[in-house]
N, C-alpha and C positions, 0 to 999 in steps of 0.2 A: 671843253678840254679838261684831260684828268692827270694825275702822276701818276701814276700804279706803279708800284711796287711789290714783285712777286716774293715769296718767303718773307713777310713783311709778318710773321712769330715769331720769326728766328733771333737770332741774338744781334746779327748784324742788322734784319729789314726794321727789328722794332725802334734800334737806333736813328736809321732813318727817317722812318712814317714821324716818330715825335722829335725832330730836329725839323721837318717838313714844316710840322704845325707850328713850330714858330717864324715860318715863311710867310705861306699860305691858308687860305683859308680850308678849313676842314672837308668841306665839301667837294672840297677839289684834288682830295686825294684817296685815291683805291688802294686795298689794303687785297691783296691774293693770298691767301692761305687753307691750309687742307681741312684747319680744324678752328669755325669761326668763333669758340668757346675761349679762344686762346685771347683775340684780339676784341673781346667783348665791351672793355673799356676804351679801346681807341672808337668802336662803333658808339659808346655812349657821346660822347664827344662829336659825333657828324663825319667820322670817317666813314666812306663808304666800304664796305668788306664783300668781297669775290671769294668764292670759294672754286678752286682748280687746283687740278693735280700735273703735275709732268708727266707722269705716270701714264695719264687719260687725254689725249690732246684734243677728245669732243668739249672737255671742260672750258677752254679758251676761246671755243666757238664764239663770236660777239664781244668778247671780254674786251677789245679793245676797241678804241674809236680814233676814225681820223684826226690828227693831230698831238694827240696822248702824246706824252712822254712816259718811256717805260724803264724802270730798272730789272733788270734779270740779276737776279741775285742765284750766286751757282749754287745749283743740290750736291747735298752734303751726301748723296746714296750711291757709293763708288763704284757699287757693284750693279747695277740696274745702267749703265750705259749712260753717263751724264749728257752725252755729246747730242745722244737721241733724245733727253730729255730737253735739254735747251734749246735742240731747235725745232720743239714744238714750239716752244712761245717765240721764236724769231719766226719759223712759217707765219703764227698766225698775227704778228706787228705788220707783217708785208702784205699779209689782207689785208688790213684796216688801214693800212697807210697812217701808219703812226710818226709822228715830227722827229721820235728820237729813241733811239734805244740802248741804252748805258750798262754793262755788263761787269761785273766785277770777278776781274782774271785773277791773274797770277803775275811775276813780274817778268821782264822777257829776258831777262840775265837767267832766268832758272832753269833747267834741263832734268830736274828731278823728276821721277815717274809721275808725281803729281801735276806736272805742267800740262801732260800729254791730255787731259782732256781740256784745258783752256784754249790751249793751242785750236785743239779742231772745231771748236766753239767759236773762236777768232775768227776761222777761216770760213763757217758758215755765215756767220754774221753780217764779213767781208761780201761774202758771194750774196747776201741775199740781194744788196743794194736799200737796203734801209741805213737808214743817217743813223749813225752809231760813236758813239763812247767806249773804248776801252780802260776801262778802271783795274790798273793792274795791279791789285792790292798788295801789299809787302806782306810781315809778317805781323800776327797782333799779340802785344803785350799778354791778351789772356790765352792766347795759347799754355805757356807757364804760368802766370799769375794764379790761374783758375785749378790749378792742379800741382799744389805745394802741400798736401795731404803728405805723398810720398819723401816728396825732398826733408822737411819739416823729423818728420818721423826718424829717417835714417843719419841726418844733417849731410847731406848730400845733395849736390846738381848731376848728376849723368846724363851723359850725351855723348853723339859721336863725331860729334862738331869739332876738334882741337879746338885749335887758337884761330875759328871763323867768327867772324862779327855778322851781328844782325840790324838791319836796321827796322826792329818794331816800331810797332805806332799802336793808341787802342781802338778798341772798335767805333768807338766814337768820333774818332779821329776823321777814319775815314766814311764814317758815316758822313761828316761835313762837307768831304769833298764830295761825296754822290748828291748830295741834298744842293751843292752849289753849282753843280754842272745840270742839274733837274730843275731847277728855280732861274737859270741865267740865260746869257743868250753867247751863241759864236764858238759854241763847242762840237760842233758835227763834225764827224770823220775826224777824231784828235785819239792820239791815244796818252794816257797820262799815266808813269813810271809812278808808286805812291810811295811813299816808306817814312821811317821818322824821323827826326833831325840830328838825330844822334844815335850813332852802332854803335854797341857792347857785345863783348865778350860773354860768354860763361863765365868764366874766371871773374870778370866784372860784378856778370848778376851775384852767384855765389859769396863776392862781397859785401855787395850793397845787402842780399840778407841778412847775412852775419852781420851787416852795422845795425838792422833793424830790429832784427830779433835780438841781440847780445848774445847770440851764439856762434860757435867758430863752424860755419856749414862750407864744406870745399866743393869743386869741382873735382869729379872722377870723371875723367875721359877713356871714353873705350871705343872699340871699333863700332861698325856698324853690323858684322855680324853679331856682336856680343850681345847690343842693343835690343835687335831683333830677339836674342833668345830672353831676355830681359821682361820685353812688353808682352811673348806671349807667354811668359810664366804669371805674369801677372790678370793674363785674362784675353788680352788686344788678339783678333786674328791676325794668324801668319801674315795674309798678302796685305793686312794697313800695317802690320809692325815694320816690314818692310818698305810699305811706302815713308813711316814716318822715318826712319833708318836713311833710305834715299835723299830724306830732303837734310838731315844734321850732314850726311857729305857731300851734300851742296852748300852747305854754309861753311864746310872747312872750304870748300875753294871758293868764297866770297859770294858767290851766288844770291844772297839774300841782303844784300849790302846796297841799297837806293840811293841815292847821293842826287838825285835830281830838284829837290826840292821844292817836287809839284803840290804834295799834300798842303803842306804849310801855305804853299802860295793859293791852292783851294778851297784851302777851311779859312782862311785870312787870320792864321793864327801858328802862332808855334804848336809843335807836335806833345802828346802828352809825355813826358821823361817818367822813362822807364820806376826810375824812384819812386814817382807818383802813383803809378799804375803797382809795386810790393806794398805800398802803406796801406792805399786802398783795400789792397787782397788781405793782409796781413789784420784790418778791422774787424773783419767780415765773421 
């Protein structure tokens, strides 16, 4: 029996795979990724590493074995058909007759264009009849944390969010809960709402900046077409400035706002505060 973890390079799987290793033992966990140079040191270690693509669904041929536990960690490639891409590796879990396959969505309060391919990932996953997890991940702190280059430069937060609260968490947050639904027992067919223990504002973030840096950075709110014309002067394609546009006016009508307090109850730990997650960025 193995965990595999597919995108296990990424920023969320590597969270993962070394949250795993302080579960389990090494050996008992698969690492899928496209490029095994990346994950070289989790392989020094005794992870085992799979090399497969979404892309190529001969890749997954054998990859998994009866009983496995799997996380499908969703492609970041918008454009390449995600829905086609995930259910390659949910076809080939229903070969192998895998114990569990744990997915990480989106949350189901959300209606933004980005939903729409979890959604039908949902519904394949549903239809396959493999024992499954939906991990429907809120938003994560490094969404912004990791991209304060702009804010920093201009002293500005823009968004088309008004006064929507968010409830982040960081990657690691929920890396905990995938790593505690992978490691435990009595989670088949659940699906778990994830988010932080605490929404904020923009307005909020924007302050807590300004208290960190000692500078006075506001909040500039704008629509969502402004947005749009915003990211792609800055470089972003039309159809993601758009999607990310889509999702700031889902957070003005609260759409990104968890209040379940599954994560926390998953990781068995308070969720990381946003505070923590600008000091951190703000080291760096």
């Amino acid at each position: 029996m193995s965990i595999v973890v597919t995108g296990a390079s990424g920023k969320l799987g590597r969270h993962v795979v070394e949250q795993l290793l302080e579960k389990v033992p090494a050996g008992q966990v698969t690492a899928v990724v496209r490029d095994p140079e990346r994950v070289a040191d989790l392989a020094e270690h005794g992870v085992r590493v799979a090399v497969a693509d979404y892309n190529a669904p001969e890749t997954f041929d054998g990859l998994f074995a009866a009983g496995d536990k799997v996380l499908l960690i969703s492609g970041n490639e918008f454009d390449k058909g995600r829905v086609r891409q995930h259910s390659v590796v949910i076809d080939a879990a229903r070969a192998a007759g895998v114990a569990l396959l744990a997915y990480t969505s989106a949350p189901g309060s959300l209606t933004a264009t980005l939903a729409d391919d979890h959604r039908g990932t949902e519904r394949a996953l549903l239809d396959s009849g493999v024992p499954y997890v939906l991990l429907r991940n809120g938003w994560y702190h490094e969404n912004y944390t990791e991209n304060l280059a702009p804010v920093l430069e201009h002293d500005a937060v823009v968004a088309a969010a008004g006064e929507g609260r968010i409830s982040s968490a960081s990657r690691a947050d929920y890396a905990a809960a995938a790593v505690a639904v992978l490691t435990g027992e009595g989670h088949e067919n659940t699906t778990y709402e994830l988010g932080g223990d605490e929404a904020w504002s923009f307005a909020e973030y924007a302050a807590e900046l300004s208290r960190q840096t000692g500078r006075e950075i506001v909040y500039n709110p704008v629509t969502p077409e402004a947005l749009t014309g915003i990211l792609t002067g800055a470089g972003v394609p039309e159809p993601m400035a758009a999607v990310f546009a889509g999702v700031d006016a889902a957070i003005a009508e609260g759409q990104l706002v968890v209040d379940s307090g599954d994560l926390s109850r998953l990781a068995g730990r308070p969720t990381t505060p946003l505070a923590e997650a600008v000091a951190a960025a703000l080291k760096d």
